[in-house]
KOLZA-303855 format. One record per atom (N, C-alpha, C): residue number from 0; y, x, z. Coordinates in nm, 4 decimals. Example, Ala and Ser with C-alpha at 12.3 -4.5 7.8 and 13.67 -1.06 7.14 Angstrom:
% KOLZA-303855
PT  seq     north      east        up
PT    0   -0.5690    1.3190    0.7800
PT    0   -0.4500    1.2300    0.7800
PT    0   -0.3300    1.3200    0.7800
PT    1   -0.2250    1.2850    0.7080
PT    1   -0.1060    1.3670    0.7140
PT    1    0.0030    1.2900    0.7870
//
This chain:
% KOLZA-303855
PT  seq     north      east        up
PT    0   12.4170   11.1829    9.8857
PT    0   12.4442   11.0722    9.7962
PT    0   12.3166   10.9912    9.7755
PT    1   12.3324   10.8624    9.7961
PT    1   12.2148   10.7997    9.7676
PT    1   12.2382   10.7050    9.6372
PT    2   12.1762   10.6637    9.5569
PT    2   12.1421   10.5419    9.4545
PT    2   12.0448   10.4543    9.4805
PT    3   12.0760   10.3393    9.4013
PT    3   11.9623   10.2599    9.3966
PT    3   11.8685   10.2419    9.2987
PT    4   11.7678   10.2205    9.2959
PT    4   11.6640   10.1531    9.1987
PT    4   11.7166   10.0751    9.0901
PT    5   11.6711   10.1405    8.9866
PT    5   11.7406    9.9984    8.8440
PT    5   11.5659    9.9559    8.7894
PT    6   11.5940    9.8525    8.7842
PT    6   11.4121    9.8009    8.7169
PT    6   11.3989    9.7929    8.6032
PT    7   11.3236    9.8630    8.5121
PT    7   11.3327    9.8545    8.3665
PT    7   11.2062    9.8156    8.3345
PT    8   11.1206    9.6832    8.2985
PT    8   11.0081    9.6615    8.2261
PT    8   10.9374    9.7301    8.1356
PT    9   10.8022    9.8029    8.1596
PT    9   10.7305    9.8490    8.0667
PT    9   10.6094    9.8463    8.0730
PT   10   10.5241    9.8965    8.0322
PT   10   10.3920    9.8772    7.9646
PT   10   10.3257   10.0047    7.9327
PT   11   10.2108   10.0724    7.9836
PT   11   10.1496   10.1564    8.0076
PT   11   10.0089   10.1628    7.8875
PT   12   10.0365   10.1666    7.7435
PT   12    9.9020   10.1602    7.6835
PT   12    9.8393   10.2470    7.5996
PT   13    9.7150   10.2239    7.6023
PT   13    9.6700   10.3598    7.5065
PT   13    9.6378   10.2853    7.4229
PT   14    9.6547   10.4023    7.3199
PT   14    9.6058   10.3489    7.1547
PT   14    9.5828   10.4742    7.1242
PT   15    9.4315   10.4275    7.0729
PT   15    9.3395   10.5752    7.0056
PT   15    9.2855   10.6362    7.1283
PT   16    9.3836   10.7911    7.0744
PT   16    9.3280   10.9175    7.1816
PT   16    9.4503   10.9489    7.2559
PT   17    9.5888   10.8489    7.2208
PT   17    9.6630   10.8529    7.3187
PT   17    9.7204   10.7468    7.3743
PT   18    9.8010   10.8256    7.4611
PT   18    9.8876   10.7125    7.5797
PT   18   10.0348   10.6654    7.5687
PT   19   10.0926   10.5834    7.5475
PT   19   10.2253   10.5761    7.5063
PT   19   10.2964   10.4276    7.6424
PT   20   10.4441   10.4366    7.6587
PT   20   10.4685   10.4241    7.7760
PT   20   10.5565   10.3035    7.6450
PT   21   10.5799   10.1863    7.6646
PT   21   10.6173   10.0686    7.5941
PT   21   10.7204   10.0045    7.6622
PT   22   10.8122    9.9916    7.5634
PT   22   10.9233    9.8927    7.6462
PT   22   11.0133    9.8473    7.5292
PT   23   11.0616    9.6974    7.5620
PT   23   11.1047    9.6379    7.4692
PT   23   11.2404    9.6769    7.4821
PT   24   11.3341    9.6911    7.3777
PT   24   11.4654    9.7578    7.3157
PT   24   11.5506    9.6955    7.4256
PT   25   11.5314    9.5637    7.4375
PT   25   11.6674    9.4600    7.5176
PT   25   11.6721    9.5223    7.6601
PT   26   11.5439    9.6205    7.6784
PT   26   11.5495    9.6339    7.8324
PT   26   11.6308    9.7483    7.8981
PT   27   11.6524    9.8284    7.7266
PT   27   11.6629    9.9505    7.7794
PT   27   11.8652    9.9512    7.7314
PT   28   11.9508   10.0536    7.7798
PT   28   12.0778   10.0669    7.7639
PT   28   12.0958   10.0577    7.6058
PT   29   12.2126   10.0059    7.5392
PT   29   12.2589   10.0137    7.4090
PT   29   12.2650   10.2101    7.3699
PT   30   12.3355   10.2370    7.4391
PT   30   12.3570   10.3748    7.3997
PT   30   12.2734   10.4394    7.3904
PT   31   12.3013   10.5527    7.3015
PT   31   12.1818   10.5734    7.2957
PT   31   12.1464   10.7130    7.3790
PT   32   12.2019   10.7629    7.4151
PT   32   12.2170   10.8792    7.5051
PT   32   12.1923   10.8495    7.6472
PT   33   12.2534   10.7247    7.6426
PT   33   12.2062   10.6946    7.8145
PT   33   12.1044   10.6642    7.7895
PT   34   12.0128   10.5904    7.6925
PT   34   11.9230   10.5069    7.6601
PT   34   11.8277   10.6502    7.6793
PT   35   11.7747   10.7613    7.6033
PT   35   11.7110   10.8936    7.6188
PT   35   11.7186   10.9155    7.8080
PT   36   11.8442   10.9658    7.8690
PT   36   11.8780   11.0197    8.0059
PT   36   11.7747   10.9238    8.0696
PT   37   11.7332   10.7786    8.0779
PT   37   11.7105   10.6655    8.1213
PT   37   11.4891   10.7488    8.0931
PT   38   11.5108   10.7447    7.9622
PT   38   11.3711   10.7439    7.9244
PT   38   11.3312   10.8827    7.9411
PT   39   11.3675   10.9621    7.9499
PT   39   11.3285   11.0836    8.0392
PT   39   11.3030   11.0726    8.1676
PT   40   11.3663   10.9991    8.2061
PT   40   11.3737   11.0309    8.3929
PT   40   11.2389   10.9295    8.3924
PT   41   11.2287   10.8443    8.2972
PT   41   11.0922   10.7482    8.3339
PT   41   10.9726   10.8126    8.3429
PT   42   10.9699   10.9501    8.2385
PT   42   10.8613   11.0491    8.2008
PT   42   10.8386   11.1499    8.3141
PT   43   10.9630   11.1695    8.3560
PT   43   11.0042   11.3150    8.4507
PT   43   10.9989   11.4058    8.3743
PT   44   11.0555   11.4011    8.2643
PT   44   11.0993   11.5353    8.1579
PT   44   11.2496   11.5338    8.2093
PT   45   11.2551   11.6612    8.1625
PT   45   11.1859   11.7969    8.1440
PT   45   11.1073   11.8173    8.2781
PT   46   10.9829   11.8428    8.3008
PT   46   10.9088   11.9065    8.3642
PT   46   10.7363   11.8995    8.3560
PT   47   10.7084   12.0625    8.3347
PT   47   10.6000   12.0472    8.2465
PT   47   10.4778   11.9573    8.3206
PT   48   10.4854   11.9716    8.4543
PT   48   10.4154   11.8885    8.5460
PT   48   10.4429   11.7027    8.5577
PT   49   10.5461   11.6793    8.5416
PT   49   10.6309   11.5537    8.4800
PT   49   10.6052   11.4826    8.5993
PT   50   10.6155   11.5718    8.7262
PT   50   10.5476   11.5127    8.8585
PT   50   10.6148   11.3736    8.8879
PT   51   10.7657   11.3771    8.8847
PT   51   10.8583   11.2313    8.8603
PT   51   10.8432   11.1050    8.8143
PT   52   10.7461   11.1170    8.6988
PT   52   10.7592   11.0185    8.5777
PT   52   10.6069   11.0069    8.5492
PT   53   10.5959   10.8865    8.4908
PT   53   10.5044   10.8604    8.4208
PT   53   10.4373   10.9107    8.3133
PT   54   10.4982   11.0019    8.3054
PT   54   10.4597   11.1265    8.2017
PT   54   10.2921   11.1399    8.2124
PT   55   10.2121   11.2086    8.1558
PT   55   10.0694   11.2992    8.1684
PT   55   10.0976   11.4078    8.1867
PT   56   10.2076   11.4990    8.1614
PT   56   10.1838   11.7048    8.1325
PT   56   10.1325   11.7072    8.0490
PT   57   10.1160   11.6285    7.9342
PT   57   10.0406   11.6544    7.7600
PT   57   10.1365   11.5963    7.6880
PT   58   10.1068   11.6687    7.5776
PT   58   10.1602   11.5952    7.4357
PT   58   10.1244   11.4537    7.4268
PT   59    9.9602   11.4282    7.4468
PT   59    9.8875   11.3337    7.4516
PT   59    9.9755   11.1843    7.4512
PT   60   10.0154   11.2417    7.6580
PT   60   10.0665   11.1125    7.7217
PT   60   10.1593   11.0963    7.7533
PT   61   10.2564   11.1519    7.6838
PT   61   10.3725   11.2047    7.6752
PT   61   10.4861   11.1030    7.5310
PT   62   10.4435   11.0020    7.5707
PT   62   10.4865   10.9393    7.3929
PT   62   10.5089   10.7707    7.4549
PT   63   10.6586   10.7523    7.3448
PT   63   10.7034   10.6084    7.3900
PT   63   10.6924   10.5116    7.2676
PT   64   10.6780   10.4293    7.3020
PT   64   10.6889   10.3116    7.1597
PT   64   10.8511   10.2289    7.2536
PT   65   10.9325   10.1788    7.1171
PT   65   11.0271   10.0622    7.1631
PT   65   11.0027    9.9820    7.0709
PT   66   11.0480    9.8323    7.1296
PT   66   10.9890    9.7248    7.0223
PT   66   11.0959    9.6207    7.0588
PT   67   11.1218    9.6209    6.9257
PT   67   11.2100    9.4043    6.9192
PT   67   11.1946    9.3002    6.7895
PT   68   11.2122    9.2565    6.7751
PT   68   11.1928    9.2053    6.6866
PT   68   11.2751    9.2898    6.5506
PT   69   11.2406    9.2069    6.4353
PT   69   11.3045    9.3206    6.3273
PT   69   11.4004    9.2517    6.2850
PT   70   11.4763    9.3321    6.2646
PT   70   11.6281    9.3379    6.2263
PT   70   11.6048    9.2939    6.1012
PT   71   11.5958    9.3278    6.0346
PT   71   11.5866    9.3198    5.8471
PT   71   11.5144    9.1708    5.8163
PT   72   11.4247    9.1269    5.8761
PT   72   11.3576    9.0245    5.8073
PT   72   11.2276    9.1002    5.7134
PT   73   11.1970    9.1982    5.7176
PT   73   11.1058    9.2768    5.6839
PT   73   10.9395    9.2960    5.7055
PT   74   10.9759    9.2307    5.8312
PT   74   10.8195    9.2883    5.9446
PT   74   10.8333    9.1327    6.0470
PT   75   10.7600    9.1728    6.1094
PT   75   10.7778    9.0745    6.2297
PT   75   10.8472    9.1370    6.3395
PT   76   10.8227    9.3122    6.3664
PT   76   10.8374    9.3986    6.4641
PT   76   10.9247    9.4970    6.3837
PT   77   11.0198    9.5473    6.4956
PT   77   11.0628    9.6769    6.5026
PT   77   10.9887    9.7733    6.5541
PT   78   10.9609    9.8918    6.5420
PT   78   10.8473   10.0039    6.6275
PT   78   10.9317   10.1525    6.5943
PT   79   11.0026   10.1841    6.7639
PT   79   11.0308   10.3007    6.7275
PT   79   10.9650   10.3989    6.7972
PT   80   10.9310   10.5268    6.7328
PT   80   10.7855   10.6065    6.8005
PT   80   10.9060   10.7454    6.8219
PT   81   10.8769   10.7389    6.9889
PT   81   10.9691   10.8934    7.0411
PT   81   10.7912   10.9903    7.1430
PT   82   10.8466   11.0988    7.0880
PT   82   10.7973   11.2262    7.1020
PT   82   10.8569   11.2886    7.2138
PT   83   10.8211   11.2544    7.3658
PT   83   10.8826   11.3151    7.4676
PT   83   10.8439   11.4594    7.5286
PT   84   10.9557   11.5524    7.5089
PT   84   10.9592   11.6546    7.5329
PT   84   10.9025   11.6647    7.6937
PT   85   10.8329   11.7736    7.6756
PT   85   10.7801   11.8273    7.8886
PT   85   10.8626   11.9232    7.9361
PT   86   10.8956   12.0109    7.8229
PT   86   10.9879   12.1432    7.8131
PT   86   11.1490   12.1621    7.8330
PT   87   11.1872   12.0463    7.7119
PT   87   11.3309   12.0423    7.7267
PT   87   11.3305   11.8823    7.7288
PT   88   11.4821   11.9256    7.7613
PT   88   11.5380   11.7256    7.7453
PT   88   11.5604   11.6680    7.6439
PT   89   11.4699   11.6568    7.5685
PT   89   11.5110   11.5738    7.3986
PT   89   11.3804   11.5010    7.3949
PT   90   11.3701   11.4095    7.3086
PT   90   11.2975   11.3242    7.2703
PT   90   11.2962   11.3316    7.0864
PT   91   11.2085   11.3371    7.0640
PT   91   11.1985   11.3344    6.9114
PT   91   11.1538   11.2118    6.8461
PT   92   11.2387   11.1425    6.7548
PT   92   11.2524   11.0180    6.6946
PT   92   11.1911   11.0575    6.5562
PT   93   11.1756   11.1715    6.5030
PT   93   11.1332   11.2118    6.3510
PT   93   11.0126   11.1969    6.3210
PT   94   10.9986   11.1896    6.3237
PT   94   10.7907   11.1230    6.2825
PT   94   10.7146   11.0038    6.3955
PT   95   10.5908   11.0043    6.3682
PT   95   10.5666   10.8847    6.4006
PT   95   10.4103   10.9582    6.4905
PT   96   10.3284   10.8605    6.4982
PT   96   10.1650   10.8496    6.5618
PT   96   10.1153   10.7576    6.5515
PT   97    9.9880   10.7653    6.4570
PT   97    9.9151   10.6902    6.4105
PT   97    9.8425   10.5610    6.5621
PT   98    9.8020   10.6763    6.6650
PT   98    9.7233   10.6136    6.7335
PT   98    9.8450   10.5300    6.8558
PT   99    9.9286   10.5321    6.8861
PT   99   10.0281   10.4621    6.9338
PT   99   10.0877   10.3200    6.8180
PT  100   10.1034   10.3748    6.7160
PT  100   10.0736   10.2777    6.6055
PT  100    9.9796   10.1804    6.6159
PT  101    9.9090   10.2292    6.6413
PT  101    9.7540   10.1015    6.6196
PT  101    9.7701   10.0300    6.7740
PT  102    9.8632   10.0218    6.8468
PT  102    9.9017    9.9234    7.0099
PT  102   10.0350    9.8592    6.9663
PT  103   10.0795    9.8547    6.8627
PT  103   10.1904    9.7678    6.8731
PT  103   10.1906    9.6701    6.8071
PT  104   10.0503    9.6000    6.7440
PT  104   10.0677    9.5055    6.7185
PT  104    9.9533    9.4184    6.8168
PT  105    9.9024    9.4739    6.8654
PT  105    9.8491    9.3479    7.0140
PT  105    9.9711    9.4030    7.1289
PT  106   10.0024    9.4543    7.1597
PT  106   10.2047    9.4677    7.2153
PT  106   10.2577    9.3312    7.2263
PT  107   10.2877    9.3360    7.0630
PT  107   10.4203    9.2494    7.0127
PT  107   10.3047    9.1180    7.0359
PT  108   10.1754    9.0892    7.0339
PT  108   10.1706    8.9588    7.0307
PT  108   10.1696    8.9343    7.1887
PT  109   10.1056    9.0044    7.2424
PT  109   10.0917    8.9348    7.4352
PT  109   10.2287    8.9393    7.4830
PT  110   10.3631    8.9813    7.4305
PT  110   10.4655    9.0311    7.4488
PT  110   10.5453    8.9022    7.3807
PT  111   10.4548    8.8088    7.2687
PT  111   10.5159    8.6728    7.2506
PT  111   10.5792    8.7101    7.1285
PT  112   10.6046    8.7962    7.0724
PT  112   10.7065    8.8521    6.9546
PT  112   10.6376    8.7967    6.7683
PT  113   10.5020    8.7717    6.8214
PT  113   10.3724    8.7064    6.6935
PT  113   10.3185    8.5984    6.7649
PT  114   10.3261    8.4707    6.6873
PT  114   10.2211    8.3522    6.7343
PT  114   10.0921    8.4232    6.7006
PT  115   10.0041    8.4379    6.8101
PT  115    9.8526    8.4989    6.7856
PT  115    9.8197    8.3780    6.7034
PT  116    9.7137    8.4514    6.6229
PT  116    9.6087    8.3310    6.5307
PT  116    9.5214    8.3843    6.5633
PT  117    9.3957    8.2489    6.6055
PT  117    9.2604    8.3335    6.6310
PT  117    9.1991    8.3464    6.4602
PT  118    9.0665    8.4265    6.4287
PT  118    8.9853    8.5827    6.4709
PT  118    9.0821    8.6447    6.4612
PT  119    9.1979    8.6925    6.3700
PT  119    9.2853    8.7828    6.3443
PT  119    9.4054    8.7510    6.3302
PT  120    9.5150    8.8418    6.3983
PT  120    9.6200    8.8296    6.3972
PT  120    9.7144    8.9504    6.2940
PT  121    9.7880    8.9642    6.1660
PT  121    9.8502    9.0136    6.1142
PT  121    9.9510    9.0354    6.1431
PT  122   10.0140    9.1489    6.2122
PT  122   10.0875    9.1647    6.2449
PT  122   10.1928    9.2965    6.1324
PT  123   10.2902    9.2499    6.1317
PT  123   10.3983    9.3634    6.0445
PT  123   10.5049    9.4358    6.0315
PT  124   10.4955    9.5565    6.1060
PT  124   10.5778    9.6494    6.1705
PT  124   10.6488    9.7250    6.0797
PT  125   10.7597    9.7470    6.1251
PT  125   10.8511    9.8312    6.1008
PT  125   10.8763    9.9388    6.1672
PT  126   10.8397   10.0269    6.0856
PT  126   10.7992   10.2030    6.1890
PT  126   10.9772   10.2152    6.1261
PT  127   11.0976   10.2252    6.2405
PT  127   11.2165   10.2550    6.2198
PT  127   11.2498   10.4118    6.1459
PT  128   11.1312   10.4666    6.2192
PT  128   11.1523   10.6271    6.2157
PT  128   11.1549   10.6972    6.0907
PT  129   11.0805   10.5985    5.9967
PT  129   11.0739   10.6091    5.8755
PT  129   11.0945   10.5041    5.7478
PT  130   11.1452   10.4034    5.8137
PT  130   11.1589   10.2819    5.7037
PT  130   11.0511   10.2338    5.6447
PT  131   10.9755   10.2550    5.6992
PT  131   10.8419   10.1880    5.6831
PT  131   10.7141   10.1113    5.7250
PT  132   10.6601    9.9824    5.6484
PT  132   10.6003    9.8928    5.7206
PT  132   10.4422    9.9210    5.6798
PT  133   10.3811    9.8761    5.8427
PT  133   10.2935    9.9013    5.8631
PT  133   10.2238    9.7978    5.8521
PT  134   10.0496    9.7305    5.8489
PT  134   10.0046    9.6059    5.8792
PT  134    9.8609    9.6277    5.9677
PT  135    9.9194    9.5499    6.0646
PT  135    9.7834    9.5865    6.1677
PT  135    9.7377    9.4423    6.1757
PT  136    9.6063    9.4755    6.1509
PT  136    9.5151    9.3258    6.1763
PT  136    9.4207    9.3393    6.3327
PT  137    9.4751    9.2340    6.4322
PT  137    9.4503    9.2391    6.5477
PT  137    9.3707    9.1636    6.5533
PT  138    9.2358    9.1660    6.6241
PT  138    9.1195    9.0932    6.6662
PT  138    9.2048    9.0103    6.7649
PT  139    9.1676    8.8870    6.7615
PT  139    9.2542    8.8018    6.9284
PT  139    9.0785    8.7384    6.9756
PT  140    9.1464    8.7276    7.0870
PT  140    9.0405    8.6755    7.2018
PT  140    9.0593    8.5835    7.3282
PT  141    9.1182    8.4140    7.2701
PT  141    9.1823    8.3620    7.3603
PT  141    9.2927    8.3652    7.3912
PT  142    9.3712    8.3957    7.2503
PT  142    9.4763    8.3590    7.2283
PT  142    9.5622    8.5217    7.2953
PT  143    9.4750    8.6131    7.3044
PT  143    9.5443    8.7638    7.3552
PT  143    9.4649    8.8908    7.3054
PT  144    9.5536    8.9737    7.2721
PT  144    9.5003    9.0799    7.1773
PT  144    9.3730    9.1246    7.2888
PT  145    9.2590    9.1273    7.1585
PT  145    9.1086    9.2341    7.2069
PT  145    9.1951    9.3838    7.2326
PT  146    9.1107    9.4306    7.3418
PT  146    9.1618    9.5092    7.4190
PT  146    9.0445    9.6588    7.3641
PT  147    8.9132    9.5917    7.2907
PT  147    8.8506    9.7169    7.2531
PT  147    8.7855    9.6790    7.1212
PT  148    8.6988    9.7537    7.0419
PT  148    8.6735    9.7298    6.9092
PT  148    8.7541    9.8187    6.7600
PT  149    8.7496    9.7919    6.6749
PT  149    8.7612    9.8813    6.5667
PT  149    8.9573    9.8131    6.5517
//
């Protein structure tokens, strides 16, 4: 049996001391089960080697951000933070990460989702996972998030 290739847009970034694999909500299936089956196979979980996927074999690099705009009128951003299993096939939506946190608001602006303002861009997220908003102040640099700095 053969298949074909489906192309799903994403984004490879670290924030902090980790690595998180980014993709905007519209790209990925409504369901949400296919939507997981989809984002596993991107990781190559389950497998602790994750030889398949874009995975690391760590906790580390092992972690997704999804992003759309916000629903509520709340934030500027939606930010949902999944915890991809190496072991089994689940993904954990229940808590969050600070340092994947601190990439989604230069994300959402090179991603067009925030008019950048130069020195700083305020950006205001909605961590889904917990109903709660975050505020990240992004250094810009030519109209695109600084890529290093505090």
């Amino acid at each position: 049996m053969h298949s074909q290739m489906n192309m799903i847009r994403c984004a490879i970034v670290r924030g902090g001391t980790s690595k998180g694999i980014f993709f905007m909500e519209n790209e990925l299936p409504g369901n949400p089960k296919e939507r997981d089956r989809v984002l596993l196979s991107v990781f190559g979980s389950p497998d602790i080697r994750q030889i398949d996927g874009l995975g690391g074999a760590d906790v580390l690099t092992s972690k997704l951000a999804i992003i759309a705009p916000c629903r509520t009128g709340e934030a500027d951003v939606d930010y949902t933070f999944g915890q991809v299993s190496i072991e089994k096939d689940f993904i954990d939506y229940g808590g969050s990460c600070g340092n994947i946190s601190s990439a989604v608001g230069g994300f959402s602006i090179d991603m067009g989702l925030v008019r950048a303002v130069e020195p700083v861009t305020i950006v205001r997220i909605r961590l889904t996972n917990t109903n709660r908003i975050l505020s990240a102040s992004v250094p810009m640099i030519n109209g695109k998030a600084a890529v290093e700095g505090d």
